[in-house]
C-alpha positions in Angstrom: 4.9 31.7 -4.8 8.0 34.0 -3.0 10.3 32.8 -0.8 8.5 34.0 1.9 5.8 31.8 1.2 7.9 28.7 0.5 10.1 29.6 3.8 6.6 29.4 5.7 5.3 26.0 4.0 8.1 24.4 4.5 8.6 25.5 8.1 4.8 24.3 8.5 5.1 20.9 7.2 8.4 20.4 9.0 6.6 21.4 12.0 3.8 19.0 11.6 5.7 16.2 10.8 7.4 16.2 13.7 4.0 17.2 16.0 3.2 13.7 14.2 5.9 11.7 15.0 6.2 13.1 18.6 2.0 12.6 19.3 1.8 9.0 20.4 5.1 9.5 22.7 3.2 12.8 24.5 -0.4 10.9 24.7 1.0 7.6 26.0 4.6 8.1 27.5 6.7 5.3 29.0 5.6 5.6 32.4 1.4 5.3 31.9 -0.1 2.1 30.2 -1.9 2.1 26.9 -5.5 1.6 26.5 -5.9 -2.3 25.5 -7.5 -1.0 22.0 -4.5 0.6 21.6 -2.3 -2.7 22.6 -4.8 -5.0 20.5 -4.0 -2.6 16.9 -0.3 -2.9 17.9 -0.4 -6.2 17.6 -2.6 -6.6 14.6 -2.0 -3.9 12.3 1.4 -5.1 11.4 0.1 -8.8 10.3 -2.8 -6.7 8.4 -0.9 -4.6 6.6 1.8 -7.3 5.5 -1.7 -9.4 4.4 -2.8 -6.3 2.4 0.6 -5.9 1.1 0.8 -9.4 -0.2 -2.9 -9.8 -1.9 -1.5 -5.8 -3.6 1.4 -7.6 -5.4 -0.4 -10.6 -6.6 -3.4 -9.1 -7.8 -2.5 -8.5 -10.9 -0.4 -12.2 -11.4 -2.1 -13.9 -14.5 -1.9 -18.3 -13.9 -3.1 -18.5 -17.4 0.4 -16.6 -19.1 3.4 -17.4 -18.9 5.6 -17.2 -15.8 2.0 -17.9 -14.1 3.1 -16.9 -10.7 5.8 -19.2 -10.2 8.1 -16.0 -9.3 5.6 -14.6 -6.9 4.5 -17.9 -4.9 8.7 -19.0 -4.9 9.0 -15.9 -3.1 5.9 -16.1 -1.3 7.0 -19.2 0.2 10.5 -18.2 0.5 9.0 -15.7 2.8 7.2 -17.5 5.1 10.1 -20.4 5.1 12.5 -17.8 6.5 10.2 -16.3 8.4 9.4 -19.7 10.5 12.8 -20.6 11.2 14.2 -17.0 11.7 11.6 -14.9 12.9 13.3 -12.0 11.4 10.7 -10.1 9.6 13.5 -8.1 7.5 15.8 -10.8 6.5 12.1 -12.9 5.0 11.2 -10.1 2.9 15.0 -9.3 2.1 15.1 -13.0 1.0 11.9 -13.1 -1.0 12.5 -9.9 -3.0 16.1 -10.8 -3.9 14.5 -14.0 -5.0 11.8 -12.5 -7.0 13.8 -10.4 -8.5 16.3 -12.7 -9.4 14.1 -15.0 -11.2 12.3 -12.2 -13.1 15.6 -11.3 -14.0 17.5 -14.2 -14.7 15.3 -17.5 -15.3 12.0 -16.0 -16.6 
């Protein structure tokens, strides 16, 4: 591939990329209200994919070898503890990984 060539890729993924990021500001700007689909995913999608997220991680967490999941469901808990009584989604899973990995690390 010339430079030419990689000069023109790159200029048309950086071009997409931002036709990407810029789409959902130029179909629903500020001043016009969303469709309610588009309202009820907004408020779904982030629950579904943390629930996808968590059944990812333990799906491979034997209970019949040693740690058997004690790291993960600490964390797990750890998680939703901070989670109730903060309600800052960043400092839960900032808690719970530092915890995990803390435990892997240092008790099993």
């Amino acid at each position: 591939m010339s430079n030419a060539h990689m000069l023109i890729t790159i200029t048309l993924i950086a071009l997409t990329t931002i036709a990407l990021r810029f789409l959902p500001f130029w179909i629903f700007p500020p001043s016009k209200q969303p469709p309610a689909l588009i309202t009820y995913l907004g408020k779904v999608l982030p629950r579904a994919a943390i629930a996808l997220l968590v059944v990812y991680a333990v799906k491979d967490v034997s209970i019949v070898t040693s740690p058997h999941g004690i790291p993960e469901l600490v964390a797990i808990l750890a998680i939703v503890v901070v989670h109730v009584f903060k309600r800052n989604t960043l400092l839960s899973i900032a808690t719970g990984t530092i915890l995990y990995m803390m435990m892997v690390q240092l008790v099993f």
